[in-house]
RONUNU-747057 format. One record per residue (C-alpha): chain; residue number from 1; x, y, z; residue in one letter. Coordinates in steps of 0.001 Angstrom, whole numbers. Each point is the difference from the previous one (the first is absolute). Layout:
N
SITE c   k      px      py      pz r
SITE A NUM       X       Y       Z A
...
END
This chain:
405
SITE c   k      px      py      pz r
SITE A   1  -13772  -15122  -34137 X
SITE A   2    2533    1006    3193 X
SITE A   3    -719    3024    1054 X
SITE A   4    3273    2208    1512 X
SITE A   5     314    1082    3653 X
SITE A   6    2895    2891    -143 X
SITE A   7    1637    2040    1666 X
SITE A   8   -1988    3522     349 X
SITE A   9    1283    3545     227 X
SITE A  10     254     191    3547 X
SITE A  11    1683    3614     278 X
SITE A  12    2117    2744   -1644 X
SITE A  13    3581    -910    -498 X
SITE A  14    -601   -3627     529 X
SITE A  15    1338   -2687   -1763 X
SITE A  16    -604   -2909    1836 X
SITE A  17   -1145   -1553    2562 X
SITE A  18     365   -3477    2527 X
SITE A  19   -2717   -3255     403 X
SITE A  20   -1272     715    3755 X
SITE A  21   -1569   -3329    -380 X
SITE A  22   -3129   -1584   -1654 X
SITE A  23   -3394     185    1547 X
SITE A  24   -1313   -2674   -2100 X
SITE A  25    2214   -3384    -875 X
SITE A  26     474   -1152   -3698 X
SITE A  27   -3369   -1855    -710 X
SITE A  28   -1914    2279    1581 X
SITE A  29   -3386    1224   -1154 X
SITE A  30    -121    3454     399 X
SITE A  31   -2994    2606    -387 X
SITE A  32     308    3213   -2235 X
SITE A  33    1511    2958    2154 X
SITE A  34    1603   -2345    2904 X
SITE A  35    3544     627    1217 X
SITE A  36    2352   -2548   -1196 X
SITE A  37    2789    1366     527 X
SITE A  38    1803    2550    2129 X
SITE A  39    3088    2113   -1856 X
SITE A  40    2697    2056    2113 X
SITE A  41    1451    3094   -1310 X
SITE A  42    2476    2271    1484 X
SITE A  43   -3322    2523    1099 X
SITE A  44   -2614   -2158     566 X
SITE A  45   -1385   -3810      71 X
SITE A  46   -3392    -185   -2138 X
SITE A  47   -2472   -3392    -633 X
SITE A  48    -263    -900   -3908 X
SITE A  49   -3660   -1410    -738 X
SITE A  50    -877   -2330   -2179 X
SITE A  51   -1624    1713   -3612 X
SITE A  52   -2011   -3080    -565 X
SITE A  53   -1782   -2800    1830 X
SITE A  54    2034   -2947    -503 X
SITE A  55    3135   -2835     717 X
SITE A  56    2957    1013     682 X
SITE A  57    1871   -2457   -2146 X
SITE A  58    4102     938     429 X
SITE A  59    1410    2342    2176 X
SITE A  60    3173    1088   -1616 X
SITE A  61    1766    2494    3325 X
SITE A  62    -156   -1487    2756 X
SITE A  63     187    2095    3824 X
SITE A  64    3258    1946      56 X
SITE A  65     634     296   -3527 X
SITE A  66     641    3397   -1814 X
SITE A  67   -2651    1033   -3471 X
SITE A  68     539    2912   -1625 X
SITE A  69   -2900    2352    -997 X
SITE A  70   -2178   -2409   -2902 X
SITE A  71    1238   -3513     847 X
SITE A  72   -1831   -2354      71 X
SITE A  73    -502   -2141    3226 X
SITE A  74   -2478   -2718    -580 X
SITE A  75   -2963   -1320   -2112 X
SITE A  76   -3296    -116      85 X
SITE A  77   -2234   -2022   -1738 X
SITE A  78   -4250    1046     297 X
SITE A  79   -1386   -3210   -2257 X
SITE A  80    2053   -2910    2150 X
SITE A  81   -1890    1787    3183 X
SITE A  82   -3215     429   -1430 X
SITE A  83    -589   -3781   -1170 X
SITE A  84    1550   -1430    3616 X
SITE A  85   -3178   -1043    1945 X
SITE A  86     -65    -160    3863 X
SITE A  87     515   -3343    1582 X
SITE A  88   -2762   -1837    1309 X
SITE A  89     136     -92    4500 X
SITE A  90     528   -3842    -534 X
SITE A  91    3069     626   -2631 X
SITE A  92    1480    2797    2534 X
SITE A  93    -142   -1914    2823 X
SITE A  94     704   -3974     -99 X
SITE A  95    -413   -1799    2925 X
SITE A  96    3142    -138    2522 X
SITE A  97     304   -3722    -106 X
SITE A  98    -118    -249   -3876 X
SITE A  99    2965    2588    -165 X
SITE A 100    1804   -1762    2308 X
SITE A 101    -377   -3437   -1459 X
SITE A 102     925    1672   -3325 X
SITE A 103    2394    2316     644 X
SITE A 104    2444   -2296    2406 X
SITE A 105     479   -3212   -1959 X
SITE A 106    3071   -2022     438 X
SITE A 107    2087    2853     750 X
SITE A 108   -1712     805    3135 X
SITE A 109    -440   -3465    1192 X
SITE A 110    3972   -1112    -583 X
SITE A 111     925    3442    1929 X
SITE A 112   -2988   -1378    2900 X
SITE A 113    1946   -3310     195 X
SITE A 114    3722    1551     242 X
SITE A 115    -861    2693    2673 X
SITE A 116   -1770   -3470    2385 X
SITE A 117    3343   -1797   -1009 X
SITE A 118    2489    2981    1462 X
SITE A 119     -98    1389    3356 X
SITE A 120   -1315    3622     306 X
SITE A 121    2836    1655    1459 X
SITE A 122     881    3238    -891 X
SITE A 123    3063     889    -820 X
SITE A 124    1342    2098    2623 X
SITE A 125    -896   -2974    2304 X
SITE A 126    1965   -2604   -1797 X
SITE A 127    3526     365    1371 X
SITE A 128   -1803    -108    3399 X
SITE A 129   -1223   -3504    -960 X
SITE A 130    3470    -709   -1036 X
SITE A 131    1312     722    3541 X
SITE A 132   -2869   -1772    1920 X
SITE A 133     979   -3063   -2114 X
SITE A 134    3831     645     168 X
SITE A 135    -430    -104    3680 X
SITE A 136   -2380   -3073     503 X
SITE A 137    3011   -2207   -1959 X
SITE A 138    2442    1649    2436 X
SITE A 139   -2024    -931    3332 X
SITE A 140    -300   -3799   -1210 X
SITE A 141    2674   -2864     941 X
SITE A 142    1918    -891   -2387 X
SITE A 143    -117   -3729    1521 X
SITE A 144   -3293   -1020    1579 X
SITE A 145     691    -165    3886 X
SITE A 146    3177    2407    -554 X
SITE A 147     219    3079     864 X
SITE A 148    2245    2779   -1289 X
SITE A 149     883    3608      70 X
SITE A 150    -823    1328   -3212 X
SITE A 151   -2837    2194    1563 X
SITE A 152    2522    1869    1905 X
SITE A 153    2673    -214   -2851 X
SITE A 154   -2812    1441   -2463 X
SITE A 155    -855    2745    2480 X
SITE A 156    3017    1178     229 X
SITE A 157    1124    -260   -3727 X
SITE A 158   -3321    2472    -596 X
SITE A 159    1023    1979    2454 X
SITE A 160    3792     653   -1447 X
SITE A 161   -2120     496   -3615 X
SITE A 162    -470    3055   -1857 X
SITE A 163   -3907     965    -251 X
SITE A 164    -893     217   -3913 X
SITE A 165    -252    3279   -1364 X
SITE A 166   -3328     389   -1048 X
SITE A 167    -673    2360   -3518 X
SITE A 168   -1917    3314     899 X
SITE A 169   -3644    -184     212 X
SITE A 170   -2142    1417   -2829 X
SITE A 171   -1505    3295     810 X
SITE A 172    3024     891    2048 X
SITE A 173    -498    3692    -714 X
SITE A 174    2418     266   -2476 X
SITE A 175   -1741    -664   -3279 X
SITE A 176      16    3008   -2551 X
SITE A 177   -3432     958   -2457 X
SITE A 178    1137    2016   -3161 X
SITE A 179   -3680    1702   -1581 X
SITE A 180    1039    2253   -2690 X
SITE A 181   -1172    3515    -156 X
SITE A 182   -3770    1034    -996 X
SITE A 183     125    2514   -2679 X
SITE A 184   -1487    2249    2760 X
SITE A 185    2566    -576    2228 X
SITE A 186    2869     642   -3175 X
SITE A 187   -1876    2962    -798 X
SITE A 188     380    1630    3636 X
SITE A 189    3223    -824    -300 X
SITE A 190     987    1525   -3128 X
SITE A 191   -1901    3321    1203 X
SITE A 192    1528     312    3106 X
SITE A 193    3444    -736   -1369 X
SITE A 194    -736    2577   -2437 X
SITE A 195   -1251    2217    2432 X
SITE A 196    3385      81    1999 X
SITE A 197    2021     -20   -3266 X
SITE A 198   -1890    3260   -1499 X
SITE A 199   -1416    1778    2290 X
SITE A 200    2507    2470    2857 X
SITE A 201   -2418   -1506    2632 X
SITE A 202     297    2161    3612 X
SITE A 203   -2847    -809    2768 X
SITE A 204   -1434    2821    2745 X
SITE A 205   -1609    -929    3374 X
SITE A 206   -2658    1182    1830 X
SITE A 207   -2941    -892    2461 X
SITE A 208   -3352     591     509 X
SITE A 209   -2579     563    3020 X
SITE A 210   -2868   -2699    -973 X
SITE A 211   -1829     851    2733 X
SITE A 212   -3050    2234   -1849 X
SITE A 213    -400   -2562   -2744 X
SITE A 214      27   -2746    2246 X
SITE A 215   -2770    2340    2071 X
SITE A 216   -1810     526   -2856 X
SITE A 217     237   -3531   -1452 X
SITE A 218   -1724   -1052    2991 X
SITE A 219   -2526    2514     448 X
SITE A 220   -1684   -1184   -3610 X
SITE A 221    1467   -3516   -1037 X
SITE A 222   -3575   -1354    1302 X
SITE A 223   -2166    2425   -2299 X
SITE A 224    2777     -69   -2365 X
SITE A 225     187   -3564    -979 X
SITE A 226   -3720   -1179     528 X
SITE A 227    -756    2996   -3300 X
SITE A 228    2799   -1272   -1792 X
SITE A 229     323   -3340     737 X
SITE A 230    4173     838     590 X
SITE A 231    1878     583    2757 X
SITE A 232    1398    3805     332 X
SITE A 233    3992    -902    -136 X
SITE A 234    2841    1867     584 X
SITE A 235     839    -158   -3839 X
SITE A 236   -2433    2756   -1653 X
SITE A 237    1452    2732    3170 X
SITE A 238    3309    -467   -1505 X
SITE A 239   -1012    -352   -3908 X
SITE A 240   -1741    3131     412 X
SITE A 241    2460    1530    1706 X
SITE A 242    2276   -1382   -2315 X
SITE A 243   -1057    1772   -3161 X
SITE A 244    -561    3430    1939 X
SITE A 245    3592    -350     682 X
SITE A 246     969    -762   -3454 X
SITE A 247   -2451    2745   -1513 X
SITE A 248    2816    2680    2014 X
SITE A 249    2682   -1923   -1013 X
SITE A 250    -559    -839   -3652 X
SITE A 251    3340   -1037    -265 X
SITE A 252    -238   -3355    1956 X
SITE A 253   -2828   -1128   -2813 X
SITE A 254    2095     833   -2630 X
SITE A 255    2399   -2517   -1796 X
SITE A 256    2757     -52   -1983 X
SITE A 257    -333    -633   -3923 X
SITE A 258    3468     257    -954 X
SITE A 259    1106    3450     -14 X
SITE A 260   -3152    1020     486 X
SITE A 261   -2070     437    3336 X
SITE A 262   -3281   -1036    -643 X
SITE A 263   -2700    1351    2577 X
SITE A 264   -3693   -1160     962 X
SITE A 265   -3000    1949     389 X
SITE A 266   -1977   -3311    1205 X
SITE A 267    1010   -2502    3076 X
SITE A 268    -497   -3723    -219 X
SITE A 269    1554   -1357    3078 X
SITE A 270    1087   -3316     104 X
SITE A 271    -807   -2022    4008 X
SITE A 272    2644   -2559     165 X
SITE A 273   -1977   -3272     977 X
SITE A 274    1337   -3975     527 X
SITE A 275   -1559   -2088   -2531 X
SITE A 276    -220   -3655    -486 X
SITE A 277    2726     -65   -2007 X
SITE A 278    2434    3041    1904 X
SITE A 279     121    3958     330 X
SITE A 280   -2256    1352   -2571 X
SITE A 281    -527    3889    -244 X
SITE A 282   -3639     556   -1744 X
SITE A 283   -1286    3243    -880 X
SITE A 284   -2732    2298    1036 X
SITE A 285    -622    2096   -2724 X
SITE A 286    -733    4027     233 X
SITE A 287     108    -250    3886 X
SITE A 288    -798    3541     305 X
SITE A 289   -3457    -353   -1305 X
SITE A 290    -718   -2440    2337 X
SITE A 291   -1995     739    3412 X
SITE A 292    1499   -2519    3414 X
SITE A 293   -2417   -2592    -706 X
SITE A 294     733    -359   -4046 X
SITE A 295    3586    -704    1325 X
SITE A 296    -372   -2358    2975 X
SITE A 297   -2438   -1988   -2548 X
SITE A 298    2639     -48   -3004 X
SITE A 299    2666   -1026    2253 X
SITE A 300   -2245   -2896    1536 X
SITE A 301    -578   -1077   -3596 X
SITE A 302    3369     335   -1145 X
SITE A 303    1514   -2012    2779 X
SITE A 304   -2780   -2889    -262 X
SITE A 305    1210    -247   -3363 X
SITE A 306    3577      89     430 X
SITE A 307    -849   -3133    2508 X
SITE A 308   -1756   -2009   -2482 X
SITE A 309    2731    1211   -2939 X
SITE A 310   -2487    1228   -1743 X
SITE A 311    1409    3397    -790 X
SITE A 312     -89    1038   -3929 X
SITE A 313    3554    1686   -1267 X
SITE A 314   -1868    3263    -484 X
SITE A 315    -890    -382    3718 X
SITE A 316    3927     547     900 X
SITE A 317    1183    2529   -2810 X
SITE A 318     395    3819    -146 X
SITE A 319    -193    1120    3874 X
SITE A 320    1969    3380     767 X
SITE A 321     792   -1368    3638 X
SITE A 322      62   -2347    2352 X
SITE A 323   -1131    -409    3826 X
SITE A 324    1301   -3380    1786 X
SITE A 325   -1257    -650    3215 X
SITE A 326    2954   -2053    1870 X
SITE A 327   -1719     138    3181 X
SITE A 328   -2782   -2207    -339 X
SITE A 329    2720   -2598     213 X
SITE A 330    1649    2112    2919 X
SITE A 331    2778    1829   -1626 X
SITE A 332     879    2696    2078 X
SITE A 333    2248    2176   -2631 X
SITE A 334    1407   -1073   -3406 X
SITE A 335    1233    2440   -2839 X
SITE A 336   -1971   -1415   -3153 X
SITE A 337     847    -732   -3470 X
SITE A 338   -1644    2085   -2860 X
SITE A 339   -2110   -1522   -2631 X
SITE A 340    1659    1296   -3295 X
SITE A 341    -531    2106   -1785 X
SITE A 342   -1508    1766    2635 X
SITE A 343    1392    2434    2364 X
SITE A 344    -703    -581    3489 X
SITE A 345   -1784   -2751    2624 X
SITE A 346   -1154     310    3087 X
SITE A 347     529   -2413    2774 X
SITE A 348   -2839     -53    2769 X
SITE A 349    1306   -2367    3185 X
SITE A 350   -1193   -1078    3641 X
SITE A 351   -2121    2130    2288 X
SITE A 352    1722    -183    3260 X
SITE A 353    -770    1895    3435 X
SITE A 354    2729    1872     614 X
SITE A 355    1165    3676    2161 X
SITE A 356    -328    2966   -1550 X
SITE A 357     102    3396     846 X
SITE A 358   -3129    2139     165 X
SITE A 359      97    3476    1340 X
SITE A 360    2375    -355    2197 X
SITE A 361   -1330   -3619    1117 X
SITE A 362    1325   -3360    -621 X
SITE A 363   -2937   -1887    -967 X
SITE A 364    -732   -3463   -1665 X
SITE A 365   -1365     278   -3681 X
SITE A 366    -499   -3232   -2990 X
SITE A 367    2712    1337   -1916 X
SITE A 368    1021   -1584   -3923 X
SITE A 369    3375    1325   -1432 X
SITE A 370    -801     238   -3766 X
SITE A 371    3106      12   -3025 X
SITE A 372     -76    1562   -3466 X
SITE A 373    2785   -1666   -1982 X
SITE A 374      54    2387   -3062 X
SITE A 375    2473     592   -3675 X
SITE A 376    2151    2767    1095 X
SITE A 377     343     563   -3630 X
SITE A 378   -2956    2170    -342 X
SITE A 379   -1132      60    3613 X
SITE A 380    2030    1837    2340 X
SITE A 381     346    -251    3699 X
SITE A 382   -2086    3123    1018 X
SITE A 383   -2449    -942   -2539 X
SITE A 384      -9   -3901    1935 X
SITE A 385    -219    1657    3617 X
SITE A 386   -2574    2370   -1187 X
SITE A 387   -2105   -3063   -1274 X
SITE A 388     215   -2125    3107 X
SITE A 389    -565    3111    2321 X
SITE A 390   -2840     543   -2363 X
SITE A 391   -1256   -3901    1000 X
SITE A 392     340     498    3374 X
SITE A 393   -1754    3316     758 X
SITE A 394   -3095   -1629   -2260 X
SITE A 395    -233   -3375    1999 X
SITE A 396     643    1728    3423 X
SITE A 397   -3524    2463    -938 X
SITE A 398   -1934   -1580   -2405 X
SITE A 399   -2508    2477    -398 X
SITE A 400    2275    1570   -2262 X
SITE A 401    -590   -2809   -2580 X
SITE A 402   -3458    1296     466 X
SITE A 403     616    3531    -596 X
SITE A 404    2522      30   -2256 X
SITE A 405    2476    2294    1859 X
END
């Protein structure tokens, strides 16, 4: 009896999803739990596994296609895959000369005898031939023993020509690709559309020293990554700072809920990272129970993940804000676009040596200008400042992350 491959739930509020494309071909004998498939949703792209050990006899979506939530997209059949036997080495591999013998025929042999009969002259080079034979009739006397002027007359009648316009040359950089939109991709868009359409969006500016984190970063990155087998990034300074900030302003993890403004007594902070299929924002979970280490290793996970889209929906859902880190791709200042329904994101950009004034002094510091775009519906602009001031004074003396002050 078939057995159903279908469409799983694959997160809350989805109904369906799109063929990524089949890991194994219709035919194929597959074992029980191996991906056969990979399905894109608007949150996430997961690998479906085979339930059984068996054929996959008809594959009914093929890679681009939509299924909804339940459909079915191919067969499987366990009995057809349990009575195949394994070909013998001399069945799987006949002898080159047989196949050729075999496999040509008369076919091969007539095409043989028609490519000795014509000239191998590619085409380009033909109307060249042309010429060369145009102008060998041209050079010879009409009469033998007389001679005439048709070289010159010829000459001169090619000269007076037009030269043939030629039809533009394939790959003339003008050729157009149209790839229609991941569900990712039509998801981001629908958000951030949203985003602009709901939300009274208003950004604030400031910068920040880096020059203690950066000294402390290099003081114990050596004993730092050889006990946790991570590198200490710049990330966990500003996710812890980040939800210090937000624990005096509780109004930049809050939401709205209608009329209602809901607020949080927890933080999961969502690291914008580039996956293999675009921007995907995954979450760390209760980020203020975590020490610098638990977060440097969730973010390393996360973002190896997000490479191999392997991220699960629930991986993506439910964070209270958002840090996106333009400058590893050398943004120097952006304002960014809040994830809805939450309030506020900050935007971390370039560190750049730059003057700055220091009692009195003009000295050279790594300075990063950092952005909070926030919902001035329920956040308002002292409330904004006070947060990014907050950021600042943390990352510029990080012993206060330490001490809590």
């Amino acid at each position: 009896m078939p057995i159903e491959l279908k469409v799983p739930e694959v997160g809350e509020s989805i109904t369906e999803v799109e063929i990524g494309g089949w890991l194994k071909p219709e035919g194929a004998v597959v074992q029980k739990d191996e991906n056969v498939v990979t399905l894109e949703s608007e949150k996430a792209t997961v690998e479906l596994p085979s339930p059984i050990a068996g054929r996959i006899t008809k594959i009914l979506k093929q890679k681009g296609q939509t299924a909804a939530i339940g459909e079915v997209l191919a067969y499987l059949d366990q009995t057809e895959a349990a009575a195949e036997k394994p070909a013998s080495p001399r069945e799987a591999a006949p002898s080159p000369a047989r196949e050729n013998s075999t496999a040509t025929g008369n076919g091969i042999e007539a095409a043989v005898s028609e490519r000795v009969a014509k000239p191998l002259v590619a085409p380009a080079a033909q109307p060249e031939l042309a010429s060369r034979r145009m102008s060998a009739e041209e050079v010879a006397p009409a009469v033998p023993g007389q001679m005439t002027n048709v070289p010159r007359q010829a000459e001169e009648e090619r000269a007076m020509a037009k030269p043939p316009v030629s039809p533009p040359a394939a790959g003339s950089g003008r050729e157009e690709e149209v790839v229609p939109m991941s569900p990712l991709r039509r998801a981001v868009a629908k958000h951030l559309v949203e985003a602009q359409q709901t939300a009274a969006l208003l950004t604030t500016i400031n910068e920040i020293d880096m020059s203690a984190v950066m000294a402390l970063r290099k003081e114990f990155q050596p004993v730092f990554q050889e006990k946790y087998s991570v590198k200490l990034g710049f990330m966990s300074f500003f996710v812890k700072a980040t939800v210090d900030a937000l624990k005096l302003v509780p109004q930049v993890n809050a939401e709205v809920r209608g009329t209602n403004i809901v607020y949080r007594n927890y933080y999961d902070i969502g690291v914008a990272v580039g996956g293999g299929k675009g921007l995907v924002v995954p979450v760390i979970r209760n980020a203020e129970r975590l020490s610098f280490a638990e977060i440097e290793v969730a973010i390393a996970r996360l973002a190896q993940r997000a490479q191999e889209n392997k991220l699960q929906p629930e991986e993506l859902q439910g964070g209270t804000f958002t840090i996106s880190n333009g400058g590893v791709y050398g943004s120097l200042l952006s304002t960014p676009i809040v994830n809805p329904p939450q309030s506020g994101i900050l935007g971390l950009h370039a560190i750049q040596d730059r003057p700055v004034a220091r009692d009195g002094n003009v000295v050279i510091r790594p300075m990063m200008y950092v952005a909070l775009t926030y919902d001035h519906r329920i956040v308002d602009g002292r409330e904004a400042v006070t947060f990014l001031k907050r950021i600042k004074e943390t990352v510029e003396s990080p012993a206060r992350m330490l001490l809590e002050v």
